[in-house]
C-alpha positions as CSV (number, residue, x, y, z in Angstrom):
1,X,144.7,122.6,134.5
2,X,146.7,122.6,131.1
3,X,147.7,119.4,129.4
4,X,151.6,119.3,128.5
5,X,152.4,119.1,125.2
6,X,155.4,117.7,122.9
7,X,156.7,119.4,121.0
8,X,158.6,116.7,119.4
9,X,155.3,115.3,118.0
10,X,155.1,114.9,114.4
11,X,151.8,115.2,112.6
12,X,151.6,112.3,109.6
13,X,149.4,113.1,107.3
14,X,148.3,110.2,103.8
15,X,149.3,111.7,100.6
16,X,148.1,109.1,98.0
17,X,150.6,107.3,95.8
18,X,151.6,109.5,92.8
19,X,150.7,108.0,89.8
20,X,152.4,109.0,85.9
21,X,149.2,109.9,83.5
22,X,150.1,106.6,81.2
23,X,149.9,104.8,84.7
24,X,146.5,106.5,85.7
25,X,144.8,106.0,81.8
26,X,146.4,102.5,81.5
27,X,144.0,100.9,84.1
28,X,141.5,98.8,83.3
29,X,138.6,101.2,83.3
30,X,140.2,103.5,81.1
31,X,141.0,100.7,78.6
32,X,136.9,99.6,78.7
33,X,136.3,103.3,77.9
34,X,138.4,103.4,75.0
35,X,136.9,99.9,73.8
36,X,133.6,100.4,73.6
37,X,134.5,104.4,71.7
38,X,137.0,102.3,69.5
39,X,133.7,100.0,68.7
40,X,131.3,102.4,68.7
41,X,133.4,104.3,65.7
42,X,133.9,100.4,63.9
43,X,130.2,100.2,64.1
44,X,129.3,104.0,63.2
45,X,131.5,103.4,60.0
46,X,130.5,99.8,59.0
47,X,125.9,101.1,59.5
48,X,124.5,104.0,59.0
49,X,122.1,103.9,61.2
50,X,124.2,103.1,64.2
51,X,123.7,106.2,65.8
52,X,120.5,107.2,64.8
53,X,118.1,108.4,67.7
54,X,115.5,105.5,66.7
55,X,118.5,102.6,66.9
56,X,119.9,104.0,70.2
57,X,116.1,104.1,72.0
58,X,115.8,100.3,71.2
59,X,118.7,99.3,72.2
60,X,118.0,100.5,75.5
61,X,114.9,99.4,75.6
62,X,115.6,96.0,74.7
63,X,118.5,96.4,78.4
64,X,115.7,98.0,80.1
65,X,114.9,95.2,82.2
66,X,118.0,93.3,82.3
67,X,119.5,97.2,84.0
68,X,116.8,96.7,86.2
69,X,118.3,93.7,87.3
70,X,122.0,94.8,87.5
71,X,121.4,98.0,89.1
72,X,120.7,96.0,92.7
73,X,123.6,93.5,92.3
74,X,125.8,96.8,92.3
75,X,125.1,97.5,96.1
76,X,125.2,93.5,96.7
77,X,128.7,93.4,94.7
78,X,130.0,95.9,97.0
79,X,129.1,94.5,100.2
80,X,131.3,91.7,98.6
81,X,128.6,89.4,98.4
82,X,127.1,87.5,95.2
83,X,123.1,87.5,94.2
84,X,122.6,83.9,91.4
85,X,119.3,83.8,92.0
86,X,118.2,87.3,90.3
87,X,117.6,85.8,87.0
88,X,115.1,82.8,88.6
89,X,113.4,85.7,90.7
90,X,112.1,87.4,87.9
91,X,111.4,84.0,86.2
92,X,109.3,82.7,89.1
93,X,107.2,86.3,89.9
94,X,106.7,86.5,85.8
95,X,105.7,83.1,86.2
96,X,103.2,84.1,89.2
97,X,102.0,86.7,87.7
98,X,100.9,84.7,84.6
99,X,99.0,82.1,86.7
100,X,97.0,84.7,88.5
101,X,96.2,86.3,85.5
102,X,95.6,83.1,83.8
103,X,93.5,82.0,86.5
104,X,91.3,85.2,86.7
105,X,93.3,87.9,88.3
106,X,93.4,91.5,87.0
107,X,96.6,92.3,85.6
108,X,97.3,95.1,87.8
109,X,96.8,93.1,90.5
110,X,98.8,89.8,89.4
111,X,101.6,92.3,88.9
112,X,101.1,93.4,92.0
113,X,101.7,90.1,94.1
114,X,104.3,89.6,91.9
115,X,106.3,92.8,93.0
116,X,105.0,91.4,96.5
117,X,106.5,88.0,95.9
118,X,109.9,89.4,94.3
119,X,110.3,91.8,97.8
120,X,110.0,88.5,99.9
121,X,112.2,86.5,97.7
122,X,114.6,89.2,98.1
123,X,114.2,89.5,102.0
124,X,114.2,85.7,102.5
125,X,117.9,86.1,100.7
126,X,118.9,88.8,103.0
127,X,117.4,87.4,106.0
128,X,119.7,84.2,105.1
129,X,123.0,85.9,104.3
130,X,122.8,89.2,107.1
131,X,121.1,87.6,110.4
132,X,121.7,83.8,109.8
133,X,125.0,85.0,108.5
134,X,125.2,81.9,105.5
135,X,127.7,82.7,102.8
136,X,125.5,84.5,100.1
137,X,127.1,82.3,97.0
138,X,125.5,79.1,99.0
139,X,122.2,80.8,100.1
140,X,121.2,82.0,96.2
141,X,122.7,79.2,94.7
142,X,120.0,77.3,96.7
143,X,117.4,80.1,96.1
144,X,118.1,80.0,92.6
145,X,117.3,76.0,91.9
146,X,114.1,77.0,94.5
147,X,112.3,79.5,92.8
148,X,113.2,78.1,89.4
149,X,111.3,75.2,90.5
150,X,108.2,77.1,92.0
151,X,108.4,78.7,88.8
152,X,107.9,75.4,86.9
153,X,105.7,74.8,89.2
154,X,103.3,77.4,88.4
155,X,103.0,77.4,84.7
156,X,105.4,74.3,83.6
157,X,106.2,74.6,80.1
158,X,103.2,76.7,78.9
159,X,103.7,80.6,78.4
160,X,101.1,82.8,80.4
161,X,99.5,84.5,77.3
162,X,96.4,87.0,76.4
163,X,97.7,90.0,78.6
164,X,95.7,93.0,77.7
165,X,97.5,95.8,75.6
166,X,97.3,98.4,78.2
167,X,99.7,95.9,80.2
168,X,102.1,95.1,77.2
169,X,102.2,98.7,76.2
170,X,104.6,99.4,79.4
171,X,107.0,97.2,77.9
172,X,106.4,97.6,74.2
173,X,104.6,101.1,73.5
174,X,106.0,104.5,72.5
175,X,105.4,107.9,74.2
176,X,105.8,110.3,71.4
177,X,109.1,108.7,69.8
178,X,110.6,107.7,72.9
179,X,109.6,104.1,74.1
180,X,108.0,103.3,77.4
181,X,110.3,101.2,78.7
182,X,113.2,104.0,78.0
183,X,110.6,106.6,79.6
184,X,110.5,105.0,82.9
């Protein structure tokens, strides 16, 4: 058996819109390039030692753990949803982590249940927002005054302190010239 066919049938196929080249390099992501090389030459010219090798690792290092954070809120971002409760996350598992320690634990393993503690912080706000289906701004708005409070909670106003240097090396030792933080 054959199937008929028409003849008169037209196949459509997308062609994208065609954009000029002062259209394409005038949107907003090709403007925040040419900001931050416009700054970058400003702040090359006003310091020497702008671009030196020793000035760039810091810099990075000292963003190390805030691009930690931001590198999950991409995937959240484009699900077009909204994390607020990142920032009190890490602020209660440091905070965790500093009473176990404080109260006898060893490092590694305070650090440890903190990771533990962050993962099911995380899952509680994706259990919330993906089954129970609660609009994520609402669900870590709430998480975010939550664990803030646990993490007052746990140590108050004190700082957790005496961690051993083998601990505070990850964030503030150097491999060769490069620093740990950067390494990883």
């Amino acid at each position: 058996m054959t199937t008929p066919t028409n003849s008169s049938q037209k196949v459509v196929t997308f062609q994208p819109p065609q954009r000029s080249l002062a259209t394409t390099f005038l949107r907003w992501e090709w403007l925040l390039v040419a900001l931050i090389i416009v700054v970058s030459i400003i702040n090359t010219i006003l310091s020497p030692f702008f671009l030196q090798a020793n000035n760039l690792f810091r810099t990075a290092s000292d963003f190390m753990e805030l691009g930690l954070m931001m590198l999950p809120m991409v995937f959240i971002i484009i699900t077009g949803n909204i994390d607020l409760s990142v920032a009190s996350t890490l602020g209660m598992c440091a905070s965790f982590m500093g009473w176990l320690f404080n109260n006898g634990w060893n490092i590694w393993a305070a650090a440890g249940a903190a990771l533990v503690l962050g993962g099911l912080a995380g899952f509680l706000n994706g259990y919330l927002v993906a089954r129970v289906r609660l609009p994520s701004l609402v669900v870590t708005l709430g998480t975010f005054a939550f664990y803030r409070g646990i993490a007052y909670v746990l140590l108050g106003d004190q700082a957790a302190r005496g961690y051993p240097a083998s601990f505070t090396y990850l964030g503030q030792g150097k491999l060769g010239a490069t620093p740990v933080p950067f390494s990883l």
